[in-house]
ZAMARGU-4260 file (C-alpha; in steps of 0.2 Angstrom, whole numbers, plus 5000, padded with zeros to 4 digits):
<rodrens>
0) 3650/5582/5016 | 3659/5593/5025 | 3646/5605/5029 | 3635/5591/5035 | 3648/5585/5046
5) 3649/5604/5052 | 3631/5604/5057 | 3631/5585/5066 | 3646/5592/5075 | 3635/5609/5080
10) 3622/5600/5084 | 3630/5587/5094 | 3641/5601/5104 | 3622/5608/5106 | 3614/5593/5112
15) 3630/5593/5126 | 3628/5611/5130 | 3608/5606/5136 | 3614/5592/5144 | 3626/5601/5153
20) 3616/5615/5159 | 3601/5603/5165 | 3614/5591/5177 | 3622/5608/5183 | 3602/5616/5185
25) 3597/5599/5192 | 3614/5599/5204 | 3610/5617/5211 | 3593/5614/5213 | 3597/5597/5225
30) 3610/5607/5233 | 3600/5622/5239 | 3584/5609/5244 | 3597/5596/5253 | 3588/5589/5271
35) 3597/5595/5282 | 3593/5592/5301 | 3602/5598/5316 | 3613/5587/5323 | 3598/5585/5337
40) 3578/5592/5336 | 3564/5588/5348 | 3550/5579/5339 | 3533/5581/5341 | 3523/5568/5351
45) 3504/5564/5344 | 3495/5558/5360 | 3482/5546/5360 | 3487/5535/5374 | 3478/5533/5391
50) 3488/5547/5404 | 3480/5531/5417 | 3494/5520/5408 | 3507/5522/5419 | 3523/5509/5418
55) 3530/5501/5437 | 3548/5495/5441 | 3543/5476/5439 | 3531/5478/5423 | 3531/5466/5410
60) 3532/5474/5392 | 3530/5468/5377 | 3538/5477/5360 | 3540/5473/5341 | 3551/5480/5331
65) 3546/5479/5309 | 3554/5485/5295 | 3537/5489/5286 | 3548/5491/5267 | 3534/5507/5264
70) 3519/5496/5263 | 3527/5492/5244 | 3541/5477/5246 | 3526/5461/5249 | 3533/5444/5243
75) 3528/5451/5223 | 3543/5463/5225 | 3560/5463/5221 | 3571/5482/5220 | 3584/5488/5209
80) 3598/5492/5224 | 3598/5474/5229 | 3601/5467/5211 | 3583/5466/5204 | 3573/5476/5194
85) 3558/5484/5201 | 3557/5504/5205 | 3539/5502/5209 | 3535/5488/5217 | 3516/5488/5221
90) 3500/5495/5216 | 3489/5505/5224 | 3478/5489/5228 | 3492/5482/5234 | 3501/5495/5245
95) 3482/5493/5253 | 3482/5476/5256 | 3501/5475/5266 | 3496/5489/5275 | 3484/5481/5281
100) 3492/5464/5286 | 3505/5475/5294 | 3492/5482/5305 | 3481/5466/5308 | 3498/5456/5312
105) 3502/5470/5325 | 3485/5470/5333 | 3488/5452/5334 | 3504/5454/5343 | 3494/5465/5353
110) 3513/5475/5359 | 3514/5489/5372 | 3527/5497/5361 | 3531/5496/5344 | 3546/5501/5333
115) 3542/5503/5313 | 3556/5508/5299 | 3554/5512/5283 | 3535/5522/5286 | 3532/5533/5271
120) 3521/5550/5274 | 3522/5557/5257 | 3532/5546/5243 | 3529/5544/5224 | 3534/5525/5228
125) 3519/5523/5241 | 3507/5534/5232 | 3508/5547/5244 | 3500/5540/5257 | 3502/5543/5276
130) 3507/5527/5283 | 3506/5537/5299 | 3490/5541/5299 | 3483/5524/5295 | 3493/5515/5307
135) 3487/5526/5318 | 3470/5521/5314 | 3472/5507/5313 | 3480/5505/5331 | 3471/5514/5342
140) 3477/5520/5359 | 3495/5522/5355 | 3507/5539/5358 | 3518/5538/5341 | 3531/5549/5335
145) 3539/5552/5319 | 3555/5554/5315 | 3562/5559/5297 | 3577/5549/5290 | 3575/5552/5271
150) 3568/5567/5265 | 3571/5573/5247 | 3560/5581/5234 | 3564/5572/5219 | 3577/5557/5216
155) 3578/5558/5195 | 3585/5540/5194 | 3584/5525/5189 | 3570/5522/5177 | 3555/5525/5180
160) 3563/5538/5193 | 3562/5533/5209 | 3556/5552/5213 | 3549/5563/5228 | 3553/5552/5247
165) 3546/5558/5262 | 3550/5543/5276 | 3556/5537/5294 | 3554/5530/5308 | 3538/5528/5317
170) 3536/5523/5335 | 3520/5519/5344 | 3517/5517/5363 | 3502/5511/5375 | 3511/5521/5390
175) 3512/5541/5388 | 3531/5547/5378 | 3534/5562/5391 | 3548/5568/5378 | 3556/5561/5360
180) 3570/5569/5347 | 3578/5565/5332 | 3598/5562/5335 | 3607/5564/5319 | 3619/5549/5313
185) 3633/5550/5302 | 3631/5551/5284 | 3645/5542/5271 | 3641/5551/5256 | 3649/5562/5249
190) 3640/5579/5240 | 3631/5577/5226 | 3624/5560/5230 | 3622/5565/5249 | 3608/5577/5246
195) 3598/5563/5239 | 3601/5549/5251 | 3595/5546/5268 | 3599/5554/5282 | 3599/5540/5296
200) 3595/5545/5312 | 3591/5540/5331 | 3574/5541/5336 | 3574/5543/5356 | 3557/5542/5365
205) 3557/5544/5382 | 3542/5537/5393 | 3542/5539/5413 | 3544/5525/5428 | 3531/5529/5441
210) 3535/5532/5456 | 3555/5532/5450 | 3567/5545/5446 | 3576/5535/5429 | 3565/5535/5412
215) 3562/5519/5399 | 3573/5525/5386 | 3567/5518/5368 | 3578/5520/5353 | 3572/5517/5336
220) 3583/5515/5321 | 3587/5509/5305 | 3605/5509/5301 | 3614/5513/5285 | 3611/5497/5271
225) 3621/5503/5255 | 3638/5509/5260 | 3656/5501/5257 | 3656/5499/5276 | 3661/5514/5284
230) 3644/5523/5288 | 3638/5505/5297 | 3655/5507/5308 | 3654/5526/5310 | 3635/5525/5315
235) 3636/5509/5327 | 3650/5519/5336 | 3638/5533/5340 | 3625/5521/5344 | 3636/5510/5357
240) 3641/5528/5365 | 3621/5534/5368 | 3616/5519/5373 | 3630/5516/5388 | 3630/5536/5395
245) 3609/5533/5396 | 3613/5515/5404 | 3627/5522/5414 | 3614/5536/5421 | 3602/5520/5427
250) 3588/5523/5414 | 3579/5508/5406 | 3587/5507/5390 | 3579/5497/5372 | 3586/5499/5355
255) 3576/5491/5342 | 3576/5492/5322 | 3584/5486/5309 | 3605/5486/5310 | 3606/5482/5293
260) 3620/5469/5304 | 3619/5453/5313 | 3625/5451/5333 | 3642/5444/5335 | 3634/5432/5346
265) 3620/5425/5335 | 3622/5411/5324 | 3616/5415/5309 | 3626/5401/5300 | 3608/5393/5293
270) 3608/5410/5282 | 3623/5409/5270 | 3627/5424/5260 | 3626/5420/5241 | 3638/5428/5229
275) 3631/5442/5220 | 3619/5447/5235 | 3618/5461/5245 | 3630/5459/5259 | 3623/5461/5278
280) 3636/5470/5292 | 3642/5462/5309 | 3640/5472/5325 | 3657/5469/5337 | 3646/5469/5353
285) 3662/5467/5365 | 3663/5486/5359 | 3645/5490/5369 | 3654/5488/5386 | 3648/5477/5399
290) 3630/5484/5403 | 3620/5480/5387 | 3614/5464/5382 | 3610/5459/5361 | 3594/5449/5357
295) 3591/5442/5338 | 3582/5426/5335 | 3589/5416/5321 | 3575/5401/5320 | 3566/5413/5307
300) 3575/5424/5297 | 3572/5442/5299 | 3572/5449/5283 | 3575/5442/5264 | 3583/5448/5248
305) 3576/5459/5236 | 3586/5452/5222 | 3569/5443/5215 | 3550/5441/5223 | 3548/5426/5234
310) 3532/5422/5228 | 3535/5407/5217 | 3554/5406/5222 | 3563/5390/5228 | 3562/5396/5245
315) 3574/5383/5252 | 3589/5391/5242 | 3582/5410/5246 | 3596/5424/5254 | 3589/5424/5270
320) 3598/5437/5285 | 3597/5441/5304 | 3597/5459/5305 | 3583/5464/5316 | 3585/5465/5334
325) 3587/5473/5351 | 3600/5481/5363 | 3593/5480/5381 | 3603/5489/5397 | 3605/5475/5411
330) 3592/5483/5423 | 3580/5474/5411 | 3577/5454/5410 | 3572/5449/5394 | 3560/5434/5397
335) 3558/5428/5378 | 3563/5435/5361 | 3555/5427/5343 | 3556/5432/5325 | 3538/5429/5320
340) 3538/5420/5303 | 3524/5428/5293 | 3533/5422/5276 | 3535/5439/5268 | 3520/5442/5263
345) 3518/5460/5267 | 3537/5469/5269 | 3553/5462/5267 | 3555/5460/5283 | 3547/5447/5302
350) 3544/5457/5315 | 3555/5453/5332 | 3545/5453/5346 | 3555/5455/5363 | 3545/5453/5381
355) 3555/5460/5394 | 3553/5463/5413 | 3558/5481/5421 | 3572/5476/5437
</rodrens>
């Protein structure tokens, strides 16, 4: 008995030893391949847009902003970080088939610019496919950009493993971007579980005024969703100080995306927040100063929970939210916003559409 009891105990400490040894090889490994942007890189413009598009003082624009959930979160999904189950939440066929209705809905909205989140180039979860490209495609005539915000070569949880991410912002425009870069925002985490988390970010594109000396500044973002709160603070503070010094310099000035937060001035009272939900963030917007304006449209909601598909759901009793939107310098009248209700049926999320006027 006691000689068996010495071998379980051998191999036990053995069994412990590997274990050991694999979480310290896996820790290195993550370290050393950690995204790490600078704090602020230029990013490359793909042209296709007409150099004849040229944007007046006085032009009416119209722009969307869609979180497109990777072409994988259609109203079938659910996902393990908002309290359901799945990892992988679509198949191949259909990842096809909401990529497609993202891109058919758009060309129905038929925007001058448009703001997409959550656009995988090369992600186990999306089959590896770039969403870029077929966006692209698919929407002819469009400058886009590409900014990364979650780059990491292999996430080893939960089960199945959630594995390699490569996705970011994406932001298409009928009018020529002259310049765009990636601003870096602050990231909570803490090492280890920083180096395999997003690193949100600003995407800035800049696209001239003829015949004026101040740009149209548009910012695209997607702000932290699964901190205790400190990184939505943190990030919204360096967002509200961009946005006023390019307002203050008289640029025309639209941040769009998802906020991961609702307005301090909508009413979002129609969307209550069920226990054991993920909880959406309010953006103070008294702390934007006095020369940006906030825009949401709460008749639709803009995004639902992932806790369990929608499909077959009660939607009546669903967790709705109103975190989509847009910030807008005063120099710009906003003639109509609207959260277009298309049900879910392709991302997580309604696109927002804004139409605005340049002053």
């Amino acid at each position: 008995m006691k000689k068996t009891l010495i071998i379980l105990m051998k191999i036990l400490a053995s069994v412990l030893l590997i274990a050991v040894i694999l979480i310290a090889v896996l820790l290195t490994v993550v370290s050393i391949r950690e995204y790490r942007p600078d704090e602020w890189e230029q990013i490359e413009v793909v042209s296709s847009a007409s150099p004849e598009e040229v944007i007046l003082p006085g032009d009416a624009l119209r722009i969307v902003s869609w979180n497109a959930g990777y072409g994988a979160l259609g109203d079938n999904a659910d996902f393990f970080m908002d309290y359901g189950k799945m990892v992988y939440t679509a198949d191949e066929q259909r990842l096809s088939e909401n990529l497609s209705g993202i891109t058919d809905t758009l060309a129905e909205i038929n925007p001058d610019i448009i703001l997409l989140q959550e656009t995988d180039v090369n992600s186990s979860r999306s089959y590896h496919t770039d969403e870029t490209d077929l966006i692209s495609a698919a929407l002819p005539g469009y400058d886009y950009t590409f900014a990364y915000n979650f780059n990491v070569d292999y996430i080893p949880y939960p089960v199945p493993p959630i594995g390699k991410v490569e996705s970011g912002l994406m932001t298409l425009s009928r009018y020529p971007i002259s310049s765009a870069e990636r601003i870096q925002l602050p990231c909570p985490f803490k090492w280890p579980v920083r180096c395999l988390n997003l690193k949100r970010c600003l995407s800035v594109n800049r696209i001239p005024i003829e015949g004026c000396d101040k740009e149209l500044v548009i910012v695209n973002l997607h702000l932290e969703a699964y901190d205790e709160g400190e990184g939505k603070i943190a990030q919204t503070r360096m967002l509200a100080d961009f946005l006023q010094t390019e307002a203050a310099a008289g640029n025309y000035v639209i941040a769009g995306g998802d906020f991961n937060q609702t307005f301090s001035s909508t009413d979002a009272s129609a969307y209550p927040e069920y226990e054991g939900r993920w909880h959406c963030g309010l953006i103070d917007e008294s702390e934007f100063g006095d020369q940006l304006s906030f825009y949401q449209d709460p008749s639709s909601p803009t995004c639902r929970s992932l806790d369990k598909p929608i499909a077959g759901a009660d939607r009546d009793s669903f967790q709705y939210y109103v975190i989509d939107g847009f910030i807008v310098s005063n120099n710009i009248e906003v003639t109509s916003v609207e959260t277009i209700d298309y049900m879910f049926t392709c991302t997580d999320h309604n696109p927002v559409v804004i139409d605005v006027i340049l002053n």
